[in-house]
VOTI-417248 format. One line per field, with one value per residue: residue number from 1; x, y, z of N, C-alpha, C in turn. Coordinates in steps of 0.02 Angstrom, whole numbers, padded with zeros to 5 digits, m for minus. Layout:
BEGIN
num c(NUM; ...)
nc1 c(X; ...)
nc2 c(Y; ...)
nc3 c(Z; ...)
cac1 c(X; ...)
cac2 c(Y; ...)
cac3 c(Z; ...)
cc1 c(X; ...)
cc2 c(Y; ...)
cc3 c(Z; ...)
END
This chain:
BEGIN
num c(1; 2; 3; 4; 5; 6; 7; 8; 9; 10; 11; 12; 13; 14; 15; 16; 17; 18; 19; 20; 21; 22; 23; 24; 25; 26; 27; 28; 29; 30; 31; 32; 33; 34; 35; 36; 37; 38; 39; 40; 41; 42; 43; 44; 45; 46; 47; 48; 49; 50; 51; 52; 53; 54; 55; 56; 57; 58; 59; 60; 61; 62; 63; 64; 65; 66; 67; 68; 69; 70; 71; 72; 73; 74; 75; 76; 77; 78; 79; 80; 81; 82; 83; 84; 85; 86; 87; 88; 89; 90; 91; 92; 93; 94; 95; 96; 97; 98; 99; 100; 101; 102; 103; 104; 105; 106; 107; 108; 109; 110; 111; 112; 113; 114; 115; 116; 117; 118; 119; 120; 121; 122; 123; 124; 125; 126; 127; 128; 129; 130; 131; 132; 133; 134; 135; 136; 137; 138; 139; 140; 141; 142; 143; 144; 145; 146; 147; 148; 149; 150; 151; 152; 153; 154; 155; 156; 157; 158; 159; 160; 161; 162; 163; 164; 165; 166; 167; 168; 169; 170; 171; 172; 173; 174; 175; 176; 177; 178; 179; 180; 181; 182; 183; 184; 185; 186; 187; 188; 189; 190; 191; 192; 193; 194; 195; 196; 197; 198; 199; 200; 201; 202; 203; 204; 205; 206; 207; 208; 209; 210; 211; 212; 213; 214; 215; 216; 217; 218; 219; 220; 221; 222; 223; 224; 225; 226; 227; 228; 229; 230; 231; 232; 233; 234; 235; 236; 237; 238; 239; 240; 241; 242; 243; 244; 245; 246; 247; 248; 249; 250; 251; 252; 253; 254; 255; 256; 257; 258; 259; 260; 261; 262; 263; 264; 265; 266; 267; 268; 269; 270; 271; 272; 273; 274; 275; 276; 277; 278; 279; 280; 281; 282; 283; 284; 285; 286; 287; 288; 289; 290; 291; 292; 293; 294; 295; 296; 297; 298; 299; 300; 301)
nc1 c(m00206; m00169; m00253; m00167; m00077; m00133; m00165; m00024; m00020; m00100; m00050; 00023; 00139; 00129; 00218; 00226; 00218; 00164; 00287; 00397; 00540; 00639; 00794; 00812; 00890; 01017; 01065; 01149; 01291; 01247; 01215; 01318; 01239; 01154; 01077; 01083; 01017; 00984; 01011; 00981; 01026; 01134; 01161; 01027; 00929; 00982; 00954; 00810; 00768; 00853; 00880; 00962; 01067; 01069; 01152; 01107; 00956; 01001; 00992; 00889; 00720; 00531; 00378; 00227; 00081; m00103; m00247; m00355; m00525; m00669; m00811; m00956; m01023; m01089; m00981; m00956; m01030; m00960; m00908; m00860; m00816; m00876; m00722; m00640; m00579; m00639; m00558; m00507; m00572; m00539; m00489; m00573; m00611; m00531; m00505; m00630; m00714; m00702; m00644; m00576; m00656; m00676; m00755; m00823; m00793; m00639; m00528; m00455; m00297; m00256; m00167; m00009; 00082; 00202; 00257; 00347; 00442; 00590; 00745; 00833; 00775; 00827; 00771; 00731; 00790; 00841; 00748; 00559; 00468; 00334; 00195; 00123; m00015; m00145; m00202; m00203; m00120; m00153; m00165; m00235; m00164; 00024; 00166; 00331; 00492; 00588; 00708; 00720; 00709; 00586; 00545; 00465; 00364; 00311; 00189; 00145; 00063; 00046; 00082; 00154; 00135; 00206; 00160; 00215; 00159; 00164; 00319; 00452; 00520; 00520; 00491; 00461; 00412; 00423; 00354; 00385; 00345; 00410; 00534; 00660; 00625; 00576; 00635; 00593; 00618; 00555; 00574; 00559; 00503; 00347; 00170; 00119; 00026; 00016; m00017; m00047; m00018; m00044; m00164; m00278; m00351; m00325; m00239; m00139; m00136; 00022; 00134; 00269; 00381; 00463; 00512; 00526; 00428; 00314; 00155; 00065; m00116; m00188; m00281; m00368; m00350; m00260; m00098; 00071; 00214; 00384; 00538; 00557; 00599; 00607; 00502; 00396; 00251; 00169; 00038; m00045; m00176; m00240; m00383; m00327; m00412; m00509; m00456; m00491; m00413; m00340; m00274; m00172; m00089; 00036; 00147; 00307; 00400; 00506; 00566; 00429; 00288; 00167; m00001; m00159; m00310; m00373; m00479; m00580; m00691; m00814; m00877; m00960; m00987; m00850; m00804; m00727; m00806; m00890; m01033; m00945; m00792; m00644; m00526; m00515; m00421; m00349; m00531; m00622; m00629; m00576; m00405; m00248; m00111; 00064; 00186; 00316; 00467; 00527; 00701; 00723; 00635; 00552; 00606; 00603; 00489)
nc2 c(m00403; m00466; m00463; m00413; m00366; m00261; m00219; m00140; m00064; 00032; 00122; 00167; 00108; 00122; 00030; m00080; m00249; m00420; m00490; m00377; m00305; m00283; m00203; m00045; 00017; 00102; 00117; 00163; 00134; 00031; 00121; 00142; 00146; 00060; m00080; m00270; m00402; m00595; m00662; m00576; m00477; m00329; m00246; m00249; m00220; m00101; m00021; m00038; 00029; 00148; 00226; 00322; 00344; 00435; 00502; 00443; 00512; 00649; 00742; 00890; 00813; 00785; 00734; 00637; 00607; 00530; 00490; 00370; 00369; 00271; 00320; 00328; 00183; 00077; m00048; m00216; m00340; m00479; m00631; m00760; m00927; m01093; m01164; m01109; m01151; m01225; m01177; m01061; m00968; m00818; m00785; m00739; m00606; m00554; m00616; m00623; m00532; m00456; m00339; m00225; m00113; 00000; 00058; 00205; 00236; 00238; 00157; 00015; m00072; m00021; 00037; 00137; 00287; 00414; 00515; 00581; 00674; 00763; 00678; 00530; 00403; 00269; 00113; 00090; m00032; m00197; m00289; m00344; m00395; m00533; m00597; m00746; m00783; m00875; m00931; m00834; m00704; m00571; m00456; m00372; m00320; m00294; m00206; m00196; m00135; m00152; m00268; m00309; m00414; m00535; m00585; m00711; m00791; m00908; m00860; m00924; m01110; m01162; m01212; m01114; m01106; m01001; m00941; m00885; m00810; m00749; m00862; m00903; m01016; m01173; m01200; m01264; m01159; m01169; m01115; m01128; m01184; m01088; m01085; m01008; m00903; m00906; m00858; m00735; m00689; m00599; m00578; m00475; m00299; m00299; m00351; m00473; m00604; m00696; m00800; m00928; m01076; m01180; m01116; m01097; m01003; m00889; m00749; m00621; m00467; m00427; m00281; m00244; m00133; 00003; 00113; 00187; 00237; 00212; 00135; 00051; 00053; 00051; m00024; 00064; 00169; 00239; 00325; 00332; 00419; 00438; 00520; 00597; 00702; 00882; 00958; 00992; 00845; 00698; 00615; 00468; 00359; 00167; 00047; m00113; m00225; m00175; m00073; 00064; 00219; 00381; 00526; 00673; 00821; 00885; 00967; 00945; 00989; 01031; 00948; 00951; 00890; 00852; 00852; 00740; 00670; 00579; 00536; 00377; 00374; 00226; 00116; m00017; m00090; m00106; m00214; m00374; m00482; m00424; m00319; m00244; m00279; m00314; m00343; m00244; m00130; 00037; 00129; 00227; 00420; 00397; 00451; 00441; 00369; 00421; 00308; 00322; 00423; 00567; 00547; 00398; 00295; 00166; 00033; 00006; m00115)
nc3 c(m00993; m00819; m00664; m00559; m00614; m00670; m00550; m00525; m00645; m00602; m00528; m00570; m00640; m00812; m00888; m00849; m00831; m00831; m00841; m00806; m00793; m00879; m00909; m00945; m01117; m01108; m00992; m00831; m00722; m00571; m00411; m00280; m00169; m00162; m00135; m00153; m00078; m00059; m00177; m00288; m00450; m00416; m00516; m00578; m00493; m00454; m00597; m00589; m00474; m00447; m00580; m00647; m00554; m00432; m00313; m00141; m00074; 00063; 00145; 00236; 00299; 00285; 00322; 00278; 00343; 00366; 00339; 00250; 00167; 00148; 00022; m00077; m00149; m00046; 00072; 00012; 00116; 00241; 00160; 00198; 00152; 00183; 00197; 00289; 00442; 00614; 00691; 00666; 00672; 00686; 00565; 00494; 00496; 00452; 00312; 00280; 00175; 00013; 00048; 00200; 00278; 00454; 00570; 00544; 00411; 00367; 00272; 00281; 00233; 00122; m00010; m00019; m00062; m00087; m00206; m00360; m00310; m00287; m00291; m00239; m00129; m00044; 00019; 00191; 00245; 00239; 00226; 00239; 00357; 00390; 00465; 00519; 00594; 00693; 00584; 00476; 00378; 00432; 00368; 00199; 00107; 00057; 00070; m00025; m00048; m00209; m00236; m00093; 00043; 00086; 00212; 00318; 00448; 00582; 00694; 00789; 00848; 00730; 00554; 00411; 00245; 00134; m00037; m00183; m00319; m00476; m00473; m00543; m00467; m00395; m00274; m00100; 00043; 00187; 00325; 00477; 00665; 00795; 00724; 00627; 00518; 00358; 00181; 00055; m00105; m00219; m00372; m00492; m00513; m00471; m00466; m00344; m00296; m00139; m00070; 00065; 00065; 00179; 00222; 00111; 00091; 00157; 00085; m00004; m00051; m00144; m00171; m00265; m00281; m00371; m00303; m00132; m00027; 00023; 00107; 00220; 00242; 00416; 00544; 00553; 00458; 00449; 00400; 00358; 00309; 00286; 00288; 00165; 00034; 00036; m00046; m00182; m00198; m00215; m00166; m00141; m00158; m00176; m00173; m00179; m00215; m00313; m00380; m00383; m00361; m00288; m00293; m00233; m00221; m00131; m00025; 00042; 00182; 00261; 00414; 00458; 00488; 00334; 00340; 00276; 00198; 00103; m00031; m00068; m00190; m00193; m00297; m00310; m00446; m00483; m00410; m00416; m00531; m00523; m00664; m00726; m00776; m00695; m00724; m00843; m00836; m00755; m00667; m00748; m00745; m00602; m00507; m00551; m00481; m00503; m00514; m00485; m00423; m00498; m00540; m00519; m00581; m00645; m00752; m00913; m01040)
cac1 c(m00168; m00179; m00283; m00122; m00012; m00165; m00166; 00028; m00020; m00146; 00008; 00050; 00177; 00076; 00246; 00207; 00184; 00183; 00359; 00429; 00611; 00688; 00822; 00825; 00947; 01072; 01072; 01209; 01294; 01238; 01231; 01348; 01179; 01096; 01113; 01022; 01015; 00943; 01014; 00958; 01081; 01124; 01132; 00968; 00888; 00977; 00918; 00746; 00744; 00886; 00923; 01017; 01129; 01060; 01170; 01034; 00957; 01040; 00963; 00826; 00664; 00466; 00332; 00160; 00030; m00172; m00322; m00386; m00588; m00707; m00873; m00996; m01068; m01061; m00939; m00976; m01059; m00939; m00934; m00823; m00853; m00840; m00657; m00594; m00592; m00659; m00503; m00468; m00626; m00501; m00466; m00651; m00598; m00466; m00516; m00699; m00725; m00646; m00596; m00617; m00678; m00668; m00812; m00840; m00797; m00596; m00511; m00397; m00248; m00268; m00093; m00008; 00129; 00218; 00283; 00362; 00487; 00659; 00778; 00832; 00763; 00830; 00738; 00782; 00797; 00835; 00682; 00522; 00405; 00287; 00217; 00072; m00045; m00222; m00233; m00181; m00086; m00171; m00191; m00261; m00124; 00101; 00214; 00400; 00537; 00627; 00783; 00704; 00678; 00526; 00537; 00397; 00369; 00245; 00188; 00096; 00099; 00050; 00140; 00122; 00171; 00213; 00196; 00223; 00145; 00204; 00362; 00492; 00549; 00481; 00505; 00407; 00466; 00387; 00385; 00369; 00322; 00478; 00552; 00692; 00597; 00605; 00650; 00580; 00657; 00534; 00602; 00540; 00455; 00255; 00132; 00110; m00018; 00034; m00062; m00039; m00023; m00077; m00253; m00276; m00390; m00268; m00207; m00154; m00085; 00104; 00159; 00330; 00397; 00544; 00538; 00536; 00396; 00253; 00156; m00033; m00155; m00174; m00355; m00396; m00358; m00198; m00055; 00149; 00279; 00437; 00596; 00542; 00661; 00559; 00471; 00311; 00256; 00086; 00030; m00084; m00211; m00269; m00382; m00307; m00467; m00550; m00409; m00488; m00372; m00350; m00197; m00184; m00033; 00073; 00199; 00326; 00411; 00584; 00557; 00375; 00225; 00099; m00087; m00207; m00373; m00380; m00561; m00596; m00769; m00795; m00934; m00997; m00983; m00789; m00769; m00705; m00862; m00957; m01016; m00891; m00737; m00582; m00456; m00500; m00372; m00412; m00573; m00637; m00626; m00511; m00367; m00198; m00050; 00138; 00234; 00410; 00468; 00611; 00758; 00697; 00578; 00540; 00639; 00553; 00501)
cac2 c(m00389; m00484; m00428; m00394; m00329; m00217; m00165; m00103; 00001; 00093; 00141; 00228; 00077; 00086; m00024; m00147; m00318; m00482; m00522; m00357; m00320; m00294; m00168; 00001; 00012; 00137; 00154; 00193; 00075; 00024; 00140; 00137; 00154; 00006; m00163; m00321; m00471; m00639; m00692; m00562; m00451; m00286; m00206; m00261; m00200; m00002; 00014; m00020; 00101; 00221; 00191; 00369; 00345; 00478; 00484; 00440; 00615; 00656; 00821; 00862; 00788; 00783; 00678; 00640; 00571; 00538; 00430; 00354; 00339; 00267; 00342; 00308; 00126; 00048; m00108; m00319; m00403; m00539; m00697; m00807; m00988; m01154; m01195; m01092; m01212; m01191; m01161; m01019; m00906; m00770; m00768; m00731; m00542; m00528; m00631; m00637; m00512; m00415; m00276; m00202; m00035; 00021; 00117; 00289; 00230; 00227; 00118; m00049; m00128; 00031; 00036; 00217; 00322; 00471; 00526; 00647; 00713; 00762; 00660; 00447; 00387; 00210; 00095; 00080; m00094; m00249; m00339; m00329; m00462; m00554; m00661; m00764; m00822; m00869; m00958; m00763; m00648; m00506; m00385; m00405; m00287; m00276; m00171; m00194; m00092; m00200; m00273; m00315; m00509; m00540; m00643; m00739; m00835; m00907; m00816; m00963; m01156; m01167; m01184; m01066; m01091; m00940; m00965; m00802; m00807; m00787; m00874; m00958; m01055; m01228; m01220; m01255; m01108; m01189; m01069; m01178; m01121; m01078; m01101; m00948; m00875; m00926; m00783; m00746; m00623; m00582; m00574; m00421; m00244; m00308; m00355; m00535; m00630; m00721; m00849; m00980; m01156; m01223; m01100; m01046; m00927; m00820; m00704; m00540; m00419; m00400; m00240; m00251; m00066; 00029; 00136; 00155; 00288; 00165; 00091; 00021; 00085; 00017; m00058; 00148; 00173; 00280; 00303; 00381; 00411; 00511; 00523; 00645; 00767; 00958; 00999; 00944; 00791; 00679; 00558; 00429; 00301; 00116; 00002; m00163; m00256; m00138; m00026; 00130; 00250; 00448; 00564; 00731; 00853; 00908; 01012; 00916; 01041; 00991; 00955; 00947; 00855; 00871; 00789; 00739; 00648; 00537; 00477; 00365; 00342; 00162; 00080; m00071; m00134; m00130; m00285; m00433; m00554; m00373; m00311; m00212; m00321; m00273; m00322; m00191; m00045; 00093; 00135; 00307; 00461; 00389; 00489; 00367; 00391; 00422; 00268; 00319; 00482; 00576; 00509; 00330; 00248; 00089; 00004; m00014; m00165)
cac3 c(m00932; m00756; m00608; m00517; m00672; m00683; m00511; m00535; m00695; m00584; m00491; m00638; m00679; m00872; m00926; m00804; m00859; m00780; m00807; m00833; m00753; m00938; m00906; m00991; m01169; m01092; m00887; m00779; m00672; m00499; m00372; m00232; m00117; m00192; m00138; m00151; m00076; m00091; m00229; m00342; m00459; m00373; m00573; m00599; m00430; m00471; m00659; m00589; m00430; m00449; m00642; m00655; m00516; m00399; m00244; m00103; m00027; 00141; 00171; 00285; 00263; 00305; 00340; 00275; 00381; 00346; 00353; 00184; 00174; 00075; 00026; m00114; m00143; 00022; 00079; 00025; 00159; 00222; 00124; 00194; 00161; 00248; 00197; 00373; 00494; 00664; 00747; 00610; 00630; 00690; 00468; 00445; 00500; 00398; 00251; 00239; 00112; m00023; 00080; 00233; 00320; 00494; 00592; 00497; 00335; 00357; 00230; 00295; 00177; 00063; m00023; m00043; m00099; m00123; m00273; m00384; m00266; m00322; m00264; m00232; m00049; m00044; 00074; 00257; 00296; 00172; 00250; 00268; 00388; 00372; 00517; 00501; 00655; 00680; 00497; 00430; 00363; 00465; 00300; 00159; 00064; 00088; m00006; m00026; m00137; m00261; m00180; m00033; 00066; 00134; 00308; 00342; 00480; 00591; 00764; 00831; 00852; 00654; 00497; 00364; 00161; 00075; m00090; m00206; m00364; m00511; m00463; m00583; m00424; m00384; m00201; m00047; 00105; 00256; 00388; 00543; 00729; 00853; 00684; 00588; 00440; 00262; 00152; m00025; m00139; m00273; m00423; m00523; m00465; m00505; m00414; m00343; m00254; m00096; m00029; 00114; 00044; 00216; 00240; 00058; 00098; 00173; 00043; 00025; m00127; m00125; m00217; m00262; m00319; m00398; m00241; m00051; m00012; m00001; 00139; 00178; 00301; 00447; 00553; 00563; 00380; 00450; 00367; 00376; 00270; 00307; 00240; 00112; 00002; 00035; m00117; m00209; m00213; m00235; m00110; m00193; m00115; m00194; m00165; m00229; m00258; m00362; m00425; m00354; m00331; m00274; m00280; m00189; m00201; m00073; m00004; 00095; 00231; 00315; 00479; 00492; 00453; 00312; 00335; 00217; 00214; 00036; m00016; m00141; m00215; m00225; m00346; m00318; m00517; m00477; m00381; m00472; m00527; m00555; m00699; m00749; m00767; m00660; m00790; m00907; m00803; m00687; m00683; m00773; m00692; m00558; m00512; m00551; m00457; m00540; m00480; m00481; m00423; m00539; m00547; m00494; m00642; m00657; m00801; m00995; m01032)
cc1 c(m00203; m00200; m00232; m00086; m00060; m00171; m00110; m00002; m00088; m00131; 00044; 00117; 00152; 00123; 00255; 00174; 00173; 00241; 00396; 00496; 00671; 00731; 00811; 00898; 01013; 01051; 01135; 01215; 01275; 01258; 01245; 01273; 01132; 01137; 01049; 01028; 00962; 00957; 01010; 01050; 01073; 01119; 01083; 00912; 00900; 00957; 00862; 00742; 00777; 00925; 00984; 01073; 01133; 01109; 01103; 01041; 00966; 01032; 00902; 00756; 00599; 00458; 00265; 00104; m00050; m00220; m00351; m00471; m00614; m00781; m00903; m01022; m01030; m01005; m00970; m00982; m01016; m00960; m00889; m00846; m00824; m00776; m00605; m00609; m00623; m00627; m00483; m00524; m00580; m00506; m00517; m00633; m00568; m00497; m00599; m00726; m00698; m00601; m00624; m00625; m00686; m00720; m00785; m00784; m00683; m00566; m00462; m00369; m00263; m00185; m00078; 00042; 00117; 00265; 00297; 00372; 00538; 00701; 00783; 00815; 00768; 00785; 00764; 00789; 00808; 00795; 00635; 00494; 00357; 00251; 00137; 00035; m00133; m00254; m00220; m00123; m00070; m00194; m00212; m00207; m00027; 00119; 00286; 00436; 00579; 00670; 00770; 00691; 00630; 00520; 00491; 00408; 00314; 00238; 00147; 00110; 00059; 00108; 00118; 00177; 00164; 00217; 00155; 00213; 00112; 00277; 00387; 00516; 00500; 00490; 00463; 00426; 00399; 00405; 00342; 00375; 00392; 00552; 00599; 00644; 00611; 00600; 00630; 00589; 00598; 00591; 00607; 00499; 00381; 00232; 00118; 00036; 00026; m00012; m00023; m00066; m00064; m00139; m00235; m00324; m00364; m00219; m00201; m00113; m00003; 00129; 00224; 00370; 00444; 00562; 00509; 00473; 00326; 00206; 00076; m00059; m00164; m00266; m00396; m00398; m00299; m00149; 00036; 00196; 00311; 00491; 00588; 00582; 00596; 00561; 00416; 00306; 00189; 00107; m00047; m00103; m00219; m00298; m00394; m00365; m00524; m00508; m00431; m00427; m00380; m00293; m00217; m00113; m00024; 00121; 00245; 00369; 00463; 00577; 00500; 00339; 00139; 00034; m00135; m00244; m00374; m00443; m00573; m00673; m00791; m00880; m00934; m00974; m00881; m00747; m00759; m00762; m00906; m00970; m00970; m00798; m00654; m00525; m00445; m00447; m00411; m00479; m00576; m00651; m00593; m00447; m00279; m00106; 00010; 00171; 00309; 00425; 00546; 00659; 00765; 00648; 00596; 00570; 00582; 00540; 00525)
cc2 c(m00422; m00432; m00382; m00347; m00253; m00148; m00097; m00042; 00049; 00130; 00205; 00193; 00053; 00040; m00081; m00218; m00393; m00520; m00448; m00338; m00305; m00220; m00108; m00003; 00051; 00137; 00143; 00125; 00094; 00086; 00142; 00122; 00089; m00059; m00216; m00395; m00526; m00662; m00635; m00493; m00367; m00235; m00205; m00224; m00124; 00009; 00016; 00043; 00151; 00212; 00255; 00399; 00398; 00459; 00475; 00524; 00602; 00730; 00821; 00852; 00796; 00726; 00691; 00598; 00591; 00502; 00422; 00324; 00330; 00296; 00308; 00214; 00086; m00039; m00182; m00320; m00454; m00584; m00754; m00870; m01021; m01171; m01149; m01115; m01190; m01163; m01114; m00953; m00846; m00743; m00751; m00642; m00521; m00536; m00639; m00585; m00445; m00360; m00248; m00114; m00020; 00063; 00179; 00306; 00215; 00169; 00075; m00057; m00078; 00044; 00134; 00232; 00395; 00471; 00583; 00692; 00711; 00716; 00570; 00432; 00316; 00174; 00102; 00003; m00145; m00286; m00317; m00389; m00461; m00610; m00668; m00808; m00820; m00895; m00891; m00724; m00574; m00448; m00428; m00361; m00294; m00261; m00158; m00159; m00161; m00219; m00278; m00379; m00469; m00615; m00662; m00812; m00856; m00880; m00851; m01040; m01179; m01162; m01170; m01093; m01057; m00976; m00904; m00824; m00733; m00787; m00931; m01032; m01129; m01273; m01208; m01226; m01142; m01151; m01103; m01146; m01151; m01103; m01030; m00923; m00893; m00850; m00797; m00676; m00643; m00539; m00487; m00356; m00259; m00309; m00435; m00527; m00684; m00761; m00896; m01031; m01199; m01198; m01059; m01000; m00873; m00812; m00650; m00509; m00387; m00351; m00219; m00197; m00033; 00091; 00150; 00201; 00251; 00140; 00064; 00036; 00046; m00014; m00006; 00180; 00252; 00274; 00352; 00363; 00471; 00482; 00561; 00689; 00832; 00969; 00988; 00891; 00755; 00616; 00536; 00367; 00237; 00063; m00061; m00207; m00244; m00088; 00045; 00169; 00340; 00481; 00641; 00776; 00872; 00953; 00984; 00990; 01005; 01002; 00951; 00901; 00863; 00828; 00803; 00683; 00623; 00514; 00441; 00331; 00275; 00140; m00002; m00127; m00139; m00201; m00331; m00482; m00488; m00369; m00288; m00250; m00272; m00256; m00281; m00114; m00005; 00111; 00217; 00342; 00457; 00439; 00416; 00409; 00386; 00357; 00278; 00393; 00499; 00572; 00423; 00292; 00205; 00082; m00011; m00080; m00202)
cc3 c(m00873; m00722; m00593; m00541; m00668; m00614; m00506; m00585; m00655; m00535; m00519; m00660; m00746; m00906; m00894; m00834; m00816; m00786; m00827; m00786; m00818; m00905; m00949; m01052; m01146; m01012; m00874; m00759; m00607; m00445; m00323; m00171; m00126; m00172; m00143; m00121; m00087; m00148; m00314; m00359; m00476; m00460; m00580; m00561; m00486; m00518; m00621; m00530; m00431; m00534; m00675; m00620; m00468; m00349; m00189; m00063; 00056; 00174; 00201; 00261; 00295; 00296; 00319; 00296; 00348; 00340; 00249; 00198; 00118; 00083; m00048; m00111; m00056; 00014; 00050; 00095; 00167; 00208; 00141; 00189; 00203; 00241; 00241; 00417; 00562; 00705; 00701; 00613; 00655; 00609; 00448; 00440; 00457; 00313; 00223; 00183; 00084; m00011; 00125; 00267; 00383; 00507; 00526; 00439; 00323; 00320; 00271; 00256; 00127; 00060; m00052; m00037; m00104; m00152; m00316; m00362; m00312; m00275; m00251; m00163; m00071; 00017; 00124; 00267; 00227; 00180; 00238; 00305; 00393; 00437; 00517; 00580; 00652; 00607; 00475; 00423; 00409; 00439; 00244; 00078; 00100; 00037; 00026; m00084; m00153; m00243; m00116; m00011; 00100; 00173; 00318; 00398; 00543; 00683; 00812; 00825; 00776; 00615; 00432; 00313; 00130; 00008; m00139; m00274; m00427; m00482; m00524; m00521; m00396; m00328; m00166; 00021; 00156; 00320; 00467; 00614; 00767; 00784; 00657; 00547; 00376; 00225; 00069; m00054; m00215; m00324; m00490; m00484; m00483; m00443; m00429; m00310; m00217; m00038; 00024; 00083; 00115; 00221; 00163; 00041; 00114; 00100; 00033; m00064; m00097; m00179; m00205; m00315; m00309; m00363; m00176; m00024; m00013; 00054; 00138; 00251; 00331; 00471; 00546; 00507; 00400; 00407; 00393; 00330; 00269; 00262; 00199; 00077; 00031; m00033; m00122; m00230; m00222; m00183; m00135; m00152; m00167; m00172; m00191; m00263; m00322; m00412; m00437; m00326; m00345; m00257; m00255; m00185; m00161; m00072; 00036; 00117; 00279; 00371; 00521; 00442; 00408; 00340; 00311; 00234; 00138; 00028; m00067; m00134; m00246; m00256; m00337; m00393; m00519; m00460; m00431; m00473; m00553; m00645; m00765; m00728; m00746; m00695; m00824; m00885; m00769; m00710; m00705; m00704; m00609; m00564; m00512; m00547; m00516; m00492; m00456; m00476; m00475; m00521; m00529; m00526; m00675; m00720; m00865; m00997; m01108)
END
């Protein structure tokens, strides 16, 4: 299993593969609530995020807010090398090393979820953006639901090349300055890598999942996610380079806001190049989120 494929199954997508997208043997048809654009086909989108045809929930909802930190082996030392130009050291912040942390230990680009709610929450928006300035990205993590474009475009007098790997497509999206956006519709719910063809140091983890409850901490290692059905649910941290991750039950509460504090204990022998090789799946004694809440799981492969 791939880095990336690997990070998904520590999502708790364990039928996650690097091309998977195979439909389930019996599902429902498409749900009225589901659409897809970009090219892609709108059956294909609803088996994977609403594959039993939930109507979407329209009843009142919560919110869960919270800071993700890290504790145990301390942070990498940046390492960026010489191939960021001088007019680029802005990207040393971003991209100089494997992941970063915020005064008093708060986690950056830490990807997270809640999960194992009752009920279908479709996304809000058929987009998400992406806008690249300074030779970067700006994160070093983005997460989109399945059926979603991703806009990219550039926020400065640069021009940025998305290029989303693994892709079947053997196109070059040039997102040029004072320029529209080029749009890329990933193909399957996995997990890519997304680099910049023009600074290929800028790269970030794109997690591309079979539903909408998802987002990534911010420079403070904050986080928010609303829309919620009221019930119980799990709200689940990762971070993508190491495949640390930490789940925490909840209570969501219509109308108000839970908050929680996530920590994950990060080790040192995790990083990729350590001894302990990343590929092999989450690490022991990690806590590993549910990916897909009921009625909304990811397609067999």
């Amino acid at each position: 299993m791939g880095l990336f494929a690997s990070l998904l199954a520590a999502l708790g997508c364990d039928d996650a593969k690097p091309a998977p997208g195979a439909a389930p043997s019996a599902a429902p048809q498409p749900s009225a609530s589901v659409t897809a654009k970009g090219g892609l086909d709108p059956a294909l989108v609803a088996k994977a995020v609403n594959p039993s045809g939930t109507p979407a929930y329209a009843g009142p909802t919560g919110t869960v807010v919270g800071r993700v930190r890290l504790t145990g082996d301390p942070p990498p030392p940046p390492s960026a090398g010489s191939d960021i130009e001088v007019d680029c050291d802005a990207a040393r912040a971003v991209h100089g090393a494997p992941f970063r942390v915020a005064e008093g230990g708060w986690l950056v680009d830490a990807l997270v979820a809640v999960t194992e709610y009752e009920g279908f929450v479709p996304p809000a928006s058929d987009t998400v953006e992406l806008v690249g300035k300074d030779c970067h990205w700006g994160r070093q993590t983005l997460s989109m639901t399945y059926g979603q474009r991703l806009e990219v475009k550039s926020g400065d007098h640069r021009t940025y090349i998305p290029e989303l790997i693994p892709s079947r497509l053997k196109v070059v999206f040039v997102a040029a300055p004072s320029r529209d956006s080029v749009r890329l519709t990933p193909e399957k719910p996995q997990s890519y890598l997304l680099r910049d063809g023009a600074h290929p140091y800028a790269e970030l983890a794109l997690f591309v999942l079979p539903y909408s409850t998802h987002t990534v901490t911010g420079a403070d290692g904050r986080f928010e996610i609303g829309r919620l059905p009221p019930g119980k649910a799990k709200v689940s941290a990762l971070l993508p380079p190491t495949m640390e991750a930490v789940s925490q039950e909840v209570t969501v509460v219509a109308g108000e806001t839970v908050t929680v504090e996530l920590v994950i204990e990060h080790r040192a022998a995790k990083l990729p190049g350590a001894a302990s090789a990343v590929d092999g799946g989450a690490p022991a004694g990690s806590a590993k989120p549910t990916a897909t809440p009921p009625g909304s799981s990811a397609p067999s492969p």
